[in-house]
N, C-alpha and C positions, 0 to 999 in steps of 0.2 A: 299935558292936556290929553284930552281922550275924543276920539270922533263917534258918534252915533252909527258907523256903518262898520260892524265888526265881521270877521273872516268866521266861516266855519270850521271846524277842525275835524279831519280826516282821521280816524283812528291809526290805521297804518302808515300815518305819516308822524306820527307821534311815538313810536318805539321803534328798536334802534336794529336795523335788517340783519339778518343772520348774519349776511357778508363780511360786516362792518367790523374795522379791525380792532375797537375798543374791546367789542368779543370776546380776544384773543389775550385781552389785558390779565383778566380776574384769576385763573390758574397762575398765569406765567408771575402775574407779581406775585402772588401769596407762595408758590412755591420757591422764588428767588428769596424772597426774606425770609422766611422760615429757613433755606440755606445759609443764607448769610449771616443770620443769627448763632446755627449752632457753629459755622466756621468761626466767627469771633472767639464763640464758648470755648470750641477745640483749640484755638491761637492761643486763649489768656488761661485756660489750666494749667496748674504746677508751677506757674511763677507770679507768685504775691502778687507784684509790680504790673505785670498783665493787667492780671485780675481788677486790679484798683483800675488800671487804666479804664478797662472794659466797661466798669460798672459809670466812670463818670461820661464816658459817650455815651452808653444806651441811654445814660440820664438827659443827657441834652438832646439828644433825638426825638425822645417822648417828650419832652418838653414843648419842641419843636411842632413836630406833625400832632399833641395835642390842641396845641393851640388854633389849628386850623378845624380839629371836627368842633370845640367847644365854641369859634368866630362862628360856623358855621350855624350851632345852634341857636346862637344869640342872632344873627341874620332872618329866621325862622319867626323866632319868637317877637321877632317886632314887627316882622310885616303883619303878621296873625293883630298883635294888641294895636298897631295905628291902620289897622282895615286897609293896609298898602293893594291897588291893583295894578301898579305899572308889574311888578315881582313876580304875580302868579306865574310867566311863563318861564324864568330861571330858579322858580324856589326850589324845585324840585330838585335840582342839583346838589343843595344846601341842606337838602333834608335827606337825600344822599349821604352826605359827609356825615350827617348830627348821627345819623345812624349805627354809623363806626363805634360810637363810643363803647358800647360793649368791649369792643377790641383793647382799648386802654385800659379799660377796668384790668381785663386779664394780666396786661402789658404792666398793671402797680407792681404785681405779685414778685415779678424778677427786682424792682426798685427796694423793694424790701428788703431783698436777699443783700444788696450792695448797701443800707441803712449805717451801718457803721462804718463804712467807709466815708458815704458823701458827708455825713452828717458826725463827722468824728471830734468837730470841734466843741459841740456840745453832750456828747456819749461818752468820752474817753474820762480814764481816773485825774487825768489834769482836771478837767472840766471842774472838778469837786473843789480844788481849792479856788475857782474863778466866782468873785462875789458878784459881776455882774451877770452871769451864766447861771447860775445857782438861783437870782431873782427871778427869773423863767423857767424854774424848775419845773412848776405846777403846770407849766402850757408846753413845753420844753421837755417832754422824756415820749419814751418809744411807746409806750401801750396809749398813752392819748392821738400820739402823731398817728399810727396806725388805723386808731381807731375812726377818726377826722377822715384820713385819706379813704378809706372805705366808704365814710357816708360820702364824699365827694364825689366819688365814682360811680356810685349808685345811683344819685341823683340825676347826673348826668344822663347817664344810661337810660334808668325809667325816659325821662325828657325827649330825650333822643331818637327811640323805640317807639316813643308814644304818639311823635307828630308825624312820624314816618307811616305808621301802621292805619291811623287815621287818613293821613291826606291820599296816602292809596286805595286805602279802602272806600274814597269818597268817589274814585276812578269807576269803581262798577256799580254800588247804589246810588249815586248821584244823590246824595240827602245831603239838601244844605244846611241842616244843623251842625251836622261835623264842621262846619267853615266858623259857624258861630258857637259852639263848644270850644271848640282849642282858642279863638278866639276869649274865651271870660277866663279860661286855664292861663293864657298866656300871662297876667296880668302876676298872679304868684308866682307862675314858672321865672320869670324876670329879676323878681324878687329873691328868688331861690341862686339861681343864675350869678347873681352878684355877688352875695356872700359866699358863694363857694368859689367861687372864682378866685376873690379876695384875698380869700381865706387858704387857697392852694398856693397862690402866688405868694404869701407870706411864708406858709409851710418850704417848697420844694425848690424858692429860689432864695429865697431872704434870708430863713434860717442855716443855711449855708455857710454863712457869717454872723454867728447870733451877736456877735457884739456892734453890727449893724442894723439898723433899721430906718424904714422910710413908710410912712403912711400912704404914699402914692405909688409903690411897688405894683398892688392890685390894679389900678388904673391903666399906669403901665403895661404891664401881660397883658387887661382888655383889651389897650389902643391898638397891639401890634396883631392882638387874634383877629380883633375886625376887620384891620386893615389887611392882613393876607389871603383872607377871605372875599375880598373882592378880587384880589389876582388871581384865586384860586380857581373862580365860579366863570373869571374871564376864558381864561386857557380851555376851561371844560366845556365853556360854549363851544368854542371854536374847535375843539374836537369832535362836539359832537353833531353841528353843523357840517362840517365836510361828509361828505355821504351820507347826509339825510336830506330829508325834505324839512327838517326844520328852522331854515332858512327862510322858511315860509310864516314861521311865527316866532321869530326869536330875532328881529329885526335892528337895524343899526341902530334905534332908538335904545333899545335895554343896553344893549352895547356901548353907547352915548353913557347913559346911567349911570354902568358899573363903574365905567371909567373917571366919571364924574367923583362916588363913592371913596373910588381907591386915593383920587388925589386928596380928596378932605379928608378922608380917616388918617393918610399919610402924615398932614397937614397938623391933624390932633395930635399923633402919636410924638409927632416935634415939640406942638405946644406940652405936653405930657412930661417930657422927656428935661425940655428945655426948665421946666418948671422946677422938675425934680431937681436939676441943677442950680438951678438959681439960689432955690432956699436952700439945700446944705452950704454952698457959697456964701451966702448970708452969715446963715446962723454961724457957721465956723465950726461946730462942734465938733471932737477928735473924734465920739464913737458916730456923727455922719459921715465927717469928711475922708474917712477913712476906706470906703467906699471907691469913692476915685482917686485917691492919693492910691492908690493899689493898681491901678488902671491907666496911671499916667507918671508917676513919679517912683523911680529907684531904679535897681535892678529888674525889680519884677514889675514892674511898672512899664520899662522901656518894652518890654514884651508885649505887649499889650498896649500900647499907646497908639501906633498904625492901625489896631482895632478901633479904637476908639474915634482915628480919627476918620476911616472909611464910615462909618457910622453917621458923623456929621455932613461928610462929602454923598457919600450915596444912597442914606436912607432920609437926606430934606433937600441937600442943594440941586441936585439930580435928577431926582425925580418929582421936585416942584420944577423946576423949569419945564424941564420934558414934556408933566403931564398936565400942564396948564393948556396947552394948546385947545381946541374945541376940534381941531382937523386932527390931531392924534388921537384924540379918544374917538372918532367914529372912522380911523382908518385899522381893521382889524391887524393888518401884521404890525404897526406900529406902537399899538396898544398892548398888543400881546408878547411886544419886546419889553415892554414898560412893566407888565402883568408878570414874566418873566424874569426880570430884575429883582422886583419885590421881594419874590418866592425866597430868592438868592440872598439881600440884602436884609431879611427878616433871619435868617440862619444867623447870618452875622450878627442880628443884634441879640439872639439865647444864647450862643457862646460867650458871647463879650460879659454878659448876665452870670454865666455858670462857673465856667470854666477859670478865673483868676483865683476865684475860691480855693484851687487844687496845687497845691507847688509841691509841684515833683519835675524834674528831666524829664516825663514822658507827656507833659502835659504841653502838647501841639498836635495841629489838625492830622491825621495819619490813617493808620490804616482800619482800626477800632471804628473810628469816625464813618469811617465810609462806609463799614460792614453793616454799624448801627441803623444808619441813615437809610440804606437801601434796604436794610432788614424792617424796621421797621413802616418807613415810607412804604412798602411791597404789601406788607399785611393792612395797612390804610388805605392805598389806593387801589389794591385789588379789593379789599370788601366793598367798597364805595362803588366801583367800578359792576361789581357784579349786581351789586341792588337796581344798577341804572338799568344792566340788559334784562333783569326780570320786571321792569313793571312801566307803565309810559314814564317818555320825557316830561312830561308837563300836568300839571293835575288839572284834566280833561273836563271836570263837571264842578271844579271851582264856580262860587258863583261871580265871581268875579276876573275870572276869566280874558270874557268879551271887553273889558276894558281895557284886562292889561293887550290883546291881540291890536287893539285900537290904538293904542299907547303914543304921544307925538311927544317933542322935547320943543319947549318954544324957540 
């Protein structure tokens, strides 16, 4: 609900003070990952086995930290299309993040280079005598995949770029058409949003195992972007609360919210999850069930089954108990351990996703991993980070604004 007696907002209380040590974030992460990337490069040169290693962590990383700028753009676009006002004063964080995606786009270009590696089971000369692999030929070879991953990234981008540049540029003309422009956009952008999404999640996690497939894969990658996208937007609050005045407008109600958000998307992601299991369990079929007989049964299975089962333990039993509370979503450090978890327990579940695909000896969490993770995480959250110190916390001449600053939870 919303009160009729809204707060004024203070321009300099709305960007982020020189002092402030986010600041200090945007060089220091970009230049750490961009270290850390070519350390990885310089580690896995000159030995094949590296190299393959290197190429399936960078994989799962961009997998990873994409799924939180594409959560975030999808967060964006829906407050925009259901005329949300509690949001106006944390979108801006989200449109932050959506902004990134240019950075992925570039980030395809090295996925490319590792193409016959991740994707060897459908590229190599075996593949030619495989009659099930052979019937996906037509969707299934390198100059279409490439050609798909480009318009994916494109899309995104334009998207991304385009509600950022608006909703700030609405910071200093104050013209509320801009709120109902991307408003009538939002409506195809959505539209746009889901088949490419879909349709990536098919490409860069499923065809991994072409002799696998699930029609709720897409779903899947949605449930787990949204849902990290609420821990993502939680933690950012609370950074950027401490040494602002924006504790004056970013109140324990949105706070309440988010945290609200992150349990039901959680919530989804199980129903999602649980579902996908259920019907290949059903059906029985060997090119489903194949899927998790790989994840839980053999040799290569036993590896992978403690993945499988922290999954069940920490990404529903755990954090539905936790964050059912109504006193933990509006206690900030408590929330922000909960918010925190996610982050953690969402890694878990794109490896558990990517990574079985790959049987080699070197295929465990190491040192590739971490170089990935913090090289790419670096160039993500320092760009995001930097858009924030250049422009206000919150989009200042929304017209709808005043309601969200009014904002109550019943």
């Amino acid at each position: 609900m919303s009160s009729s007696h809204a707060k004024a907002v203070n321009p300099n209380d709305v960007t982020l003070p020189q002092t402030h040590w986010l600041r200090k974030i945007p060089v220091t992460a970009i230049v750490l990952g961009i270290v850390c990337l070519v350390a990885a490069l310089a580690l896995a040169l000159g030995n094949k086995d590296k190299v393959e290693a290197l190429q399936w962590s960078f994989h799962t990383s961009y997998i990873y930290f994409l799924s939180m700028a594409l959560g975030s753009l999808f967060f964006v676009l829906v407050q925009f299309a259901t005329r949300a006002g509690w949001s106006v004063v944390v979108r801006r964080f989200a449109e932050n993040y959506a902004a990134t995606l240019p950075v992925f786009a570039i980030l395809f270009i090295p996925m490319l280079f590792g193409f016959h590696s991740l994707f060897h089971h459908w590229t190599s000369e075996e593949a030619k005598s495989d009659v099930a692999i052979q019937a996906k030929a037509a969707y299934l070879n390198e100059q279409f995949f490439t050609v798909r991953g480009i318009i994916y990234v494109v899309i995104w981008s334009v998207l991304g770029v385009y509600y950022y540049r608006n909703s700030t540029r609405q910071d200093t003309t104050a013209d509320k058409q801009i709120t109902f422009k991307l408003q009538k956009t939002s409506y195809v952008s959505i539209a746009l949003f889901a088949l490419s999404v879909s349709f990536c999640a098919f490409d860069w996690i499923m065809s991994l195992n072409p002799h696998w497939y699930s029609t709720m894969l897409g779903v899947y990658y949605f449930a787990g972007s949204i849902m990290v996208v609420y821990a993502l937007m939680l933690l950012t609050t609370f950074a950027v609360r401490g040494g602002t005045k924006m504790g004056n407008y970013i109140s324990t109600e949105h706070i309440h919210d988010l945290g609200k958000l992150l349990f039901g998307f959680n919530v989804f992601w199980t129903y999602i999850a649980f579902s996908q299991y259920f019907l290949i369990w059903y059906g029985n079929i060997p090119e489903e069930t194949e899927f998790y007989a790989m994840r839980s049964l053999g040799e290569h299975g036993a590896h992978w089954l403690p993945w499988s089962i922290a999954l069940m333990v920490g990404h529903f039993a755990v954090p539905f108990l936790f964050l059912m509370s109504r006193h933990i979503k509006r206690n900030p450090l408590l929330i922000g351990l909960g918010a925190a978890w996610m982050l953690v327990i969402h890694y878990v579940d794109i490896h558990w996703l990517i990574r079985p695909n790959w049987q080699s000896e070197l295929n465990h969490f190491g040192i590739f991993d971490i170089l990935t993770l913090v090289g790419i995480g670096g160039l993500f959250l320092g760009t995001a980070t930097l858009l924030l110190t250049r422009k206000s916390l919150l989009p200042q001449k929304d017209p709808r604004l005043a309601e969200s600053l009014a904002f109550e939870n019943l």
